[in-house]
Structure formats: C-alpha cells, structure tokens
MIPA-638152 format. One record per residue (C-alpha): residue in one letter; residue number from 1; x, z, y. Coordinates in Angstrom, 1 decimal, always signed. Example, Ala and Ser with C-alpha at 12.3 -4.5 7.8 and 13.67 -1.06 7.14 Angstrom:
BEGIN
type: A&seq: 1&px: +12.3&pz: +7.8&py: -4.5
type: S&seq: 2&px: +13.7&pz: +7.1&py: -1.1
***
This chain:
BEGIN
type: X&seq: 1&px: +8.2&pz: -0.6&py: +6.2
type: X&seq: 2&px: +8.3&pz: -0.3&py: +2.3
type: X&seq: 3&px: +6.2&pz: -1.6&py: -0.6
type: X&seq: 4&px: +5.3&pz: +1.7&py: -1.1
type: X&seq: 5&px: +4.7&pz: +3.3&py: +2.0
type: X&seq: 6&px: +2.5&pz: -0.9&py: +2.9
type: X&seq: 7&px: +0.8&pz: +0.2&py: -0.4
type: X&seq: 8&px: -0.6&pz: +3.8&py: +0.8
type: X&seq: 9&px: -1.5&pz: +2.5&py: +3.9
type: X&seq: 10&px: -3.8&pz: -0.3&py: +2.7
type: X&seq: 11&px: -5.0&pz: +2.1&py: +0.2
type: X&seq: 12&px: -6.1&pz: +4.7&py: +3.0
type: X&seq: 13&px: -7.2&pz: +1.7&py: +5.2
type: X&seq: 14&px: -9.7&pz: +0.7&py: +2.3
type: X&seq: 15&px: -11.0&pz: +3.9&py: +1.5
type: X&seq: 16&px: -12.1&pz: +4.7&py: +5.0
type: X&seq: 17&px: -13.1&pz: +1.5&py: +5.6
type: X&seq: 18&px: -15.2&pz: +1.5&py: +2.6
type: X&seq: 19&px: -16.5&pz: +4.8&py: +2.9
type: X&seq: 20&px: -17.6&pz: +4.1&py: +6.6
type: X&seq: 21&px: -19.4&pz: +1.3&py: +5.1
type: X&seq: 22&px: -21.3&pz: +3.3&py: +2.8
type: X&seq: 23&px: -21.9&pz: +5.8&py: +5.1
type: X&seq: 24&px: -23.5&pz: +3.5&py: +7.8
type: X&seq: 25&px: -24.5&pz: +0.4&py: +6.1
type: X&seq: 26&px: -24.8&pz: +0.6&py: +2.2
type: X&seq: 27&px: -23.9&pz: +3.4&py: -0.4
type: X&seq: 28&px: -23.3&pz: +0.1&py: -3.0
type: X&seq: 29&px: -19.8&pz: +0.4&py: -0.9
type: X&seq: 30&px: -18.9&pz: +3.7&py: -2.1
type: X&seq: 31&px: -17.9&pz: +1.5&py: -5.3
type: X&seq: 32&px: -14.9&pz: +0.1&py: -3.3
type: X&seq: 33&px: -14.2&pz: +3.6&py: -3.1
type: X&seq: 34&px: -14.3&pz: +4.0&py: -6.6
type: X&seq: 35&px: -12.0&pz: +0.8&py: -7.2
type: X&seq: 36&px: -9.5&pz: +1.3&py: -4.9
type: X&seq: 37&px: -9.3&pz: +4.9&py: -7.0
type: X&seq: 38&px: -9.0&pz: +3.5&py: -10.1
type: X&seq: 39&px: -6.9&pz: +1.3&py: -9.2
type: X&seq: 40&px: -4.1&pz: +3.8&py: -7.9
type: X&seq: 41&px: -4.7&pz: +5.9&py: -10.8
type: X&seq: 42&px: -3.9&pz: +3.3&py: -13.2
type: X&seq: 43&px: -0.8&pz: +1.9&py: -11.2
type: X&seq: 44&px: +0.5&pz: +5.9&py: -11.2
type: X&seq: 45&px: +0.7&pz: +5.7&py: -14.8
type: X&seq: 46&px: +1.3&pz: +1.9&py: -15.7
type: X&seq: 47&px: +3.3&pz: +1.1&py: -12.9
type: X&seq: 48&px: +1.4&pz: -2.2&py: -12.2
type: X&seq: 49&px: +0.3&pz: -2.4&py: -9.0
type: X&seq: 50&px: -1.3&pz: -6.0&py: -7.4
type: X&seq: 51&px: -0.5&pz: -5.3&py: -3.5
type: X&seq: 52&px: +2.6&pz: -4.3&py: -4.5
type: X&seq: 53&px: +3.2&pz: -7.5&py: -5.8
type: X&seq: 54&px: +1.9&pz: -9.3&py: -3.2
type: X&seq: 55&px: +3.8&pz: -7.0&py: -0.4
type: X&seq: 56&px: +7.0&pz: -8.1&py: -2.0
type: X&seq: 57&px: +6.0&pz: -11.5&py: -2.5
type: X&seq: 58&px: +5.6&pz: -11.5&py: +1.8
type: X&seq: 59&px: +9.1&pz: -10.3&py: +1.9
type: X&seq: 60&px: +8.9&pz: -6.3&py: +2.3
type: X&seq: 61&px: +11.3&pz: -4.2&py: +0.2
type: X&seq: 62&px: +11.8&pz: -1.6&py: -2.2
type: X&seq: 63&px: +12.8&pz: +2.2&py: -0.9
type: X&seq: 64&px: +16.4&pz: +1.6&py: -2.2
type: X&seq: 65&px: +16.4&pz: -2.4&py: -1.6
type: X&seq: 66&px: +18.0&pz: -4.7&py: +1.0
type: X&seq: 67&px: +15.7&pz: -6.4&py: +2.0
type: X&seq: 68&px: +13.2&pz: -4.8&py: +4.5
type: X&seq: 69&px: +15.9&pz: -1.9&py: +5.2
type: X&seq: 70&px: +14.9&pz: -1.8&py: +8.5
type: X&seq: 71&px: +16.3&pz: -1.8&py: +11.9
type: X&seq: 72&px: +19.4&pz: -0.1&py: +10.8
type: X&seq: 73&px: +20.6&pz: -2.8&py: +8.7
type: X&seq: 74&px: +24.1&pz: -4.0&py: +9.0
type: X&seq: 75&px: +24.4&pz: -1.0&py: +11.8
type: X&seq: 76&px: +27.8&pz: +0.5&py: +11.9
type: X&seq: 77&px: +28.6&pz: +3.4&py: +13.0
type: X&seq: 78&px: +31.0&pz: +4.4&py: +16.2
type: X&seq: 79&px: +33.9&pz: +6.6&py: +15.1
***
C-alpha cells in the first residue's frame, strides 16, 4: 500500500465513521466531518499533509519509491 492510497483510505474511514456518529449519536460529530474536509483541501493545494507524514514515518512508500513497492519487489522475470 502507498502513502497515498493509506491517506484516502483513513480519510474515507473518518468521514463515515464520523458521519455515522452524527447520524446516531451527536450532530457536534459532523464537525469531524468538516475537519477531515478541510484538511484534504488544504493538503490538495499546499501539499502538507500530517498522515502522510506519519504513514511514511511507519515505513510505507511513495507511488514511485522503494520502499513499500510491494510484493513484486526484487521479482524477476522468467524469459
């Protein structure tokens, strides 16, 4: 998995999560929404994004990056 691809799925994970909370518990959750929004808008045009960080700091990589290629790393083929 890649930073980016970790990055939309925590973001998707939080903004159902937090609009299920709303929904069932409290709308004062639909401000996570409202976070997690902001905070991908502002990463699209500053290229600053905290869980990207933090998804590289645990050792996943970039698209074009070695490390975290994948299970096709160092795979050669048969010809």
């Amino acid at each position: 998995m890649t930073v980016e691809s970790a990055v939309r799925a925590l973001a998707g994970t939080f903004v159902l999560g937090s609009l299920a909370l709303g929904w069932f518990f409290h709308p004062g959750f639909f401000l996570f929404t409202a976070f997690v929004g902001l905070n991908l808008l502002q990463s699209a045009f500053t290229g600053l994004c905290p869980a990207a960080a933090i998804f590289r700091r645990l050792g996943l990589g970039d698209a074009g990056g070695a490390t975290g290629a994948g299970p096709a790393t160092g795979a050669r083929s048969a010809s």
